[in-house]
N, C-alpha and C positions, 0 to 999 in steps of 0.2 A: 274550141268547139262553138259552132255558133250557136246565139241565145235561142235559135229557133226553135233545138229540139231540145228534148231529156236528153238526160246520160241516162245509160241502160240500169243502173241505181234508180234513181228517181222516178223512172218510168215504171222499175218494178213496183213502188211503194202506190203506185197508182194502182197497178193489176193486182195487188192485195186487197185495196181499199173496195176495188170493183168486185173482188169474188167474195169479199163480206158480205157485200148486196146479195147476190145471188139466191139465196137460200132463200130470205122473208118475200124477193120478186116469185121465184118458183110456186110457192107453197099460195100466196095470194093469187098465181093463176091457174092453182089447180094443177100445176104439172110437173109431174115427177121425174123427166129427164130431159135434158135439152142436149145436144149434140152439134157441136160446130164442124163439119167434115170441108176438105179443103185441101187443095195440093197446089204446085206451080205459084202460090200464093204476089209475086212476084210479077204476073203477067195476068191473073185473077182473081185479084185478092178480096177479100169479103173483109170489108171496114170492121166487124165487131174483133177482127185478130189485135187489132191496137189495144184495145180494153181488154183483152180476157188473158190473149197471150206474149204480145209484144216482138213478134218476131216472124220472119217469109217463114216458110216450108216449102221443099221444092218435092217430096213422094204424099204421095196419097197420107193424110192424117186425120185423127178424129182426137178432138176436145172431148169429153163429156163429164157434163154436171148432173149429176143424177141423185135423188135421195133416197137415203137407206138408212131403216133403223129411224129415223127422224131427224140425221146428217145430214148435211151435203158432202159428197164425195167427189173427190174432182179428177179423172183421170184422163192422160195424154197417152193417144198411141200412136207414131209415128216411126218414122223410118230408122234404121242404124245410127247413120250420119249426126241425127239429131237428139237421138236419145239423152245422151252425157250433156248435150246446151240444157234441155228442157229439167234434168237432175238438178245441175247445178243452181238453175234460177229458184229452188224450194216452195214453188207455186203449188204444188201437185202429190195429192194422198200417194200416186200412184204413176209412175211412168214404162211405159212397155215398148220396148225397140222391137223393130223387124225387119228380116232381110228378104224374105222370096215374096211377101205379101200381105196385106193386112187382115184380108177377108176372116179367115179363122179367128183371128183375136179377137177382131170385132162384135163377129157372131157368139162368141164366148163370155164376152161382156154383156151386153144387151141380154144373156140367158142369166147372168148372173143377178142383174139388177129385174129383171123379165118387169121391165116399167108398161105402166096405163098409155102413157103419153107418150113420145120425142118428137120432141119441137125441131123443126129446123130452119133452116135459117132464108125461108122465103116469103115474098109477102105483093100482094099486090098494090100496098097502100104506102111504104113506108120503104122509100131507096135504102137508109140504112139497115132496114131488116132483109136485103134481098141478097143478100153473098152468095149464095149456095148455087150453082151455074147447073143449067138444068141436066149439061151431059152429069156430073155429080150426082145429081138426084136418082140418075137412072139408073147410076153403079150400085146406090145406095137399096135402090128397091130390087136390084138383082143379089146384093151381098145378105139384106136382111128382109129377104120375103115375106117371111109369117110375121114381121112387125109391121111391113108397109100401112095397113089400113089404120097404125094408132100414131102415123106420121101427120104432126099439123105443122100451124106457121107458128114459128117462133119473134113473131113483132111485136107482143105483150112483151115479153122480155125485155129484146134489144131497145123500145122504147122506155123504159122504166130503167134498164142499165144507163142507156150512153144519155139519158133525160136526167137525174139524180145526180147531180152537180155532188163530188165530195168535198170537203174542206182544202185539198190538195186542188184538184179542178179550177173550182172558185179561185183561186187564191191568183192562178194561173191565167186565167181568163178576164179577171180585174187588173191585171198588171198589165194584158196583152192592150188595155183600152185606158188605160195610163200614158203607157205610152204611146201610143198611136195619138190623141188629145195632145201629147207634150211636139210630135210631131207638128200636126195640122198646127200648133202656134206657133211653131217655130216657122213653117209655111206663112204665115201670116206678114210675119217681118220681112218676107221677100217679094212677095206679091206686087206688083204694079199694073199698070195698064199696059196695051200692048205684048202682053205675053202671049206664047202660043199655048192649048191645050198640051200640046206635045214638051214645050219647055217646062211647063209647069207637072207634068210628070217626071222630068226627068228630075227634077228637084226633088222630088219624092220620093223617088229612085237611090238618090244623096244621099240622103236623113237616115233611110234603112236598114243601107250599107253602114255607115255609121251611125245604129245602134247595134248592128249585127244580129238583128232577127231577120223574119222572113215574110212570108207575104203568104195572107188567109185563100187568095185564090191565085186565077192566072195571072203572072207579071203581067201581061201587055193592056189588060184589063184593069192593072190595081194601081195608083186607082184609077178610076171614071171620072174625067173631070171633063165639065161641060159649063161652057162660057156662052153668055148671052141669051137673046128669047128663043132664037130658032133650033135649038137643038135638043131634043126628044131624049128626055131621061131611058138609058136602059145599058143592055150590057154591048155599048159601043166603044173601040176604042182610040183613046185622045186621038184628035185630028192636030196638023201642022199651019191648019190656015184658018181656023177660029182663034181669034184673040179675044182678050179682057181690054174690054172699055167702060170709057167712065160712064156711071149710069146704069151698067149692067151689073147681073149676077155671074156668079160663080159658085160651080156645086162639085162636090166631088162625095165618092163614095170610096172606102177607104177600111182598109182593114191588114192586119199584120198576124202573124202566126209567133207566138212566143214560149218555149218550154212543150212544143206540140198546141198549143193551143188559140184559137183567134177570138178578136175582134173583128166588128163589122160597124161601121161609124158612117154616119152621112151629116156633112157639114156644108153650110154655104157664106159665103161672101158677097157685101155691093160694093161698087168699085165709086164712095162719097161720101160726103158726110153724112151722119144721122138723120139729120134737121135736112138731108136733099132727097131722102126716101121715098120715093111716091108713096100718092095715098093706095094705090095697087097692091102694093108690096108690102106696106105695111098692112094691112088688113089680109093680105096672104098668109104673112111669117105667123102673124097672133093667131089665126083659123090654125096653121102646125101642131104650135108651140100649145092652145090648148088643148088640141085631139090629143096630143103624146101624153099628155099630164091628167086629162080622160080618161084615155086609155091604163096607164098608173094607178089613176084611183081604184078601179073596177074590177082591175085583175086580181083574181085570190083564188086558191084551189079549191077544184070542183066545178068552176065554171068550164064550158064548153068554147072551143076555139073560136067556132062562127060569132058566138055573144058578143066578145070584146070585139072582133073584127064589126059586126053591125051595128053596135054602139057607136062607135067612129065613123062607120060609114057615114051613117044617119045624119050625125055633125058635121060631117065635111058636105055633104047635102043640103043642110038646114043653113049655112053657112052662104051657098050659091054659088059651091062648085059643083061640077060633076064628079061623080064618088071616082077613085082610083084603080086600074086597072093592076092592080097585083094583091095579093096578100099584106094586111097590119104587118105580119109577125112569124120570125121562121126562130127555130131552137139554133142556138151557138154552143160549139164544142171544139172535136177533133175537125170540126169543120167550118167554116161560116155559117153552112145548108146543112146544119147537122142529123136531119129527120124529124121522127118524131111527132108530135102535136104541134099541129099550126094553128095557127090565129091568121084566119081566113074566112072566104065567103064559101060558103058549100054550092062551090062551080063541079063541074063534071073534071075539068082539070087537075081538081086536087084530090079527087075522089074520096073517102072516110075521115083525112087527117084534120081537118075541122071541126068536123064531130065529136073528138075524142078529150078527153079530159086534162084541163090543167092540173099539174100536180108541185107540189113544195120543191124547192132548188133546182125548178128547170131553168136555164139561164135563154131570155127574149131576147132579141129587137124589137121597137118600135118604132114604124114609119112608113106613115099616111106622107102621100104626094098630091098635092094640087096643080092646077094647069091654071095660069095667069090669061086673060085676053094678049095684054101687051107685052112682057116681061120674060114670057117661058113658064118653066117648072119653077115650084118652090117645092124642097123637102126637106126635112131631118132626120135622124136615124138616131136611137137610140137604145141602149142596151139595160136590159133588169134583169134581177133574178127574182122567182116568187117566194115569199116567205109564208111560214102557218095562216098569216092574217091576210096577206096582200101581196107585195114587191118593193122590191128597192131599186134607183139606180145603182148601177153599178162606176158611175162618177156623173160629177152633177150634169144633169139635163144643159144643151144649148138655148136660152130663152129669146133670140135675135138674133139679126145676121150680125156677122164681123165688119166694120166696117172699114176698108182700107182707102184711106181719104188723102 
């Protein structure tokens, strides 16, 4: 089996750890049922199924987490086919099969628990709270009419779920950037001048396959690697007729999926010695190297995404560059772009997710890009998790380029 995924074991001991959360998220937003409804899961699948249930559906189904009594109750209604899977995995107070329909059972639930609230699973601010496809929703306010009007968004939830890093998670996601770091050194020892962007991915490509994990986004994408000044940091991919020369830099952006879970890493290279660094580049790297470690200090729960993003900004400003054209800082998980709270500028682009609160073992990137006059891009990417007081790397910070001389 490759390293990429769980085995359906491991995976469950995840979707245990996730529905312990459940309850203390519920109850701090006030909401007394959340509902994940969802079919064909396979062709439209709603990201929160990894965390809650672990597996497609292919008939009409409903999650629901609802409290009763001052429990959490967790029941699964789905189709025939599925019933005896959803028994066997012991996730669930409650499991209910059907064959001609769901609508009755449904409605028999909802009168049972007759909840304030259900959440579902839509949001305008936060892609991973958006699963629920809106033909769903319309079955949903046809199945359960007299509840439609105490239907809200359930992205307080899914934010605080798939944000709340567990001890399994973490575990997963610090190994996934272990080795991705053991990778790019190993890159290192191969690197010359005259390489293509193209050859130097397929190298990476190599390493991969032999470690037997997977890759945190598109293959043709992972990684981004961009040789010399003229080539515009972003999601381009490697060209055949950009090479590595002496003089230049090399960047790449880099990330592997391990046990389900990724890294996101941005490293660069000069292609000379230490001592032949421009003074450019050198006052480039240290403008990075300090905003990331900036950035490091300041973060602690409670603060707001925009803060650390314009504390940085500020500095790569005060610095005399012009500030960067993307986000500090996106959340890492079941994804690289996991949702969530960003650590960003409150543009119209990223609409609330700036806004919204750092909270303890959400796992960052950090990484501020500058634009050189002569040289190109310089960046670095780096990964934390927040702890009660602050953050941690999650392996040690790059302080310099590498230098392959």
């Amino acid at each position: 089996m490759s390293e990429a995924e769980l085995s359906i074991n491991l995976k469950l001991e995840i979707i245990k750890e996730k529905h312990a959360q459940i309850f203390d998220i519920l109850t701090e937003n006030g909401i007394d049922c959340w509902l994940v409804f969802t079919r064909e899961t396979d062709i439209t699948p709603d990201s929160i199924m990894e965390l809650v249930v672990g597996n497609s559906v292919v008939l009409q189904s409903a999650f629901i987490f609802a409290i009763e009594n001052n429990k959490l109750k967790k029941i699964a209604i789905v189709g025939n086919f599925d019933a005896n899977a959803e028994k066997e995995k012991q996730i669930w107070d409650e499991v209910i099969g059907y064959t001609l329909g769901i609508n009755e059972l449904l409605q028999q639930t909802m009168e049972r628990f007759n909840p304030k609230t259900i959440a579902l699973d839509y949001s305008k601010n936060d892609v991973s709270a958006d699963g629920l496809s809106y033909g769903m929703y319309l079955i949903l306010e046809e199945i359960l009419q007299k509840y439609k009007n105490r239907f809200i968004s359930a992205e307080a939830i899914i934010r605080a779920l798939r944000g709340r890093k567990t001890k399994k998670e973490f575990e997963y996601i610090k190994k996934a950037c272990i080795l991705t770091e053991e990778i790019n050194k190993r890159i290192s020892s191969l690197l010359k001048v005259d390489l293509s962007e193209l050859e130097i991915q397929k190298m990476f490509y190599d390493l991969v396959k032999e470690c037997n994990v997977g890759y945190a986004w598109q293959k043709h994408q992972n990684p981004m690697c961009d040789a010399g000044p003229d080539k515009e940091f972003g999601h381009v991919t490697p060209q055949p007729k950009i090479y590595t020369k002496k003089g230049h830099t090399l960047h790449n952006d880099f990330g592997i999926k391990y046990h389900d879970y990724c890294s996101d890493l941005q490293r660069m290279w000069f292609f000379g010695k230490k001592e032949d660094l421009p003074r450019e580049l050198q006052h480039a790297i240290e403008t990075i190297v300090q905003a990331i470690q900036l950035a490091a200090d300041s973060i602690k729960p409670g603060l707001r995404g925009w803060e650390v993003d314009e504390l940085v900004r500020d500095f790569i400003k005060m610095r005399g560059y012009e500030e960067f054209k993307h986000s500090l800082g996106h959340q890492v998980g079941l994804k690289a772009h996991d949702g969530g709270v960003l650590m960003g500028p409150l543009w119209e682009r990223y609409g609330e997710s700036p806004n919204l609160l750092l909270e303890e073992r959400q796992i960052f990137t950090i990484e501020p890009s500058i634009k050189t006059p002569n040289y190109g891009m310089v960046a670095l990417e780096e990964m934390i998790i927040i702890t009660k007081d602050g953050c941690e790397f999650l392996i040690p910070p790059l302080k310099d380029f590498i230098y392959i001389e």
